[in-house]
N, C-alpha and C positions, 0 to 999 in steps of 0.2 A: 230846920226851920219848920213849926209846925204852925198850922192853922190859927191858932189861938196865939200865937207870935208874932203873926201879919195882922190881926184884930189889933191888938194891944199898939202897933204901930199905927194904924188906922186911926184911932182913938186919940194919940197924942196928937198926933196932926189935926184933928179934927178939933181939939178942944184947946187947942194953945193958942193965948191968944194974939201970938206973933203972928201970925202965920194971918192972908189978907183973905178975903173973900175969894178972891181967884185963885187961890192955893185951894182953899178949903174946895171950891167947885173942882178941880182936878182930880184932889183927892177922891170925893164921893163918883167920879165917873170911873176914876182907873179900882174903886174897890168895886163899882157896878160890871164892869169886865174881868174882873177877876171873882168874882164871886162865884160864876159858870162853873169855876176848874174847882172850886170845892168840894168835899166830898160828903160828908155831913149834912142832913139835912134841918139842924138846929143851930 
């Protein structure tokens, strides 16, 4: 699984619009702590 794998998953979560306001707020916190362990800085 590579970096640009976990984006593309971030993205549909983000953008579907099943998914309720408090999913999407989850979402953008657990990619704000996972963002640290990347390695890239682009």
């Amino acid at each position: 699984l590579t970096e640009d794998d976990v984006i593309d998953v971030y993205q549909r979560l983000l953008w579907s619009p099943q998914n309720t306001v408090i999913t999407k707020q989850y979402t953008l916190l657990s990619l704000t702590k996972l963002s640290t362990r990347f390695q890239r800085g682009n």
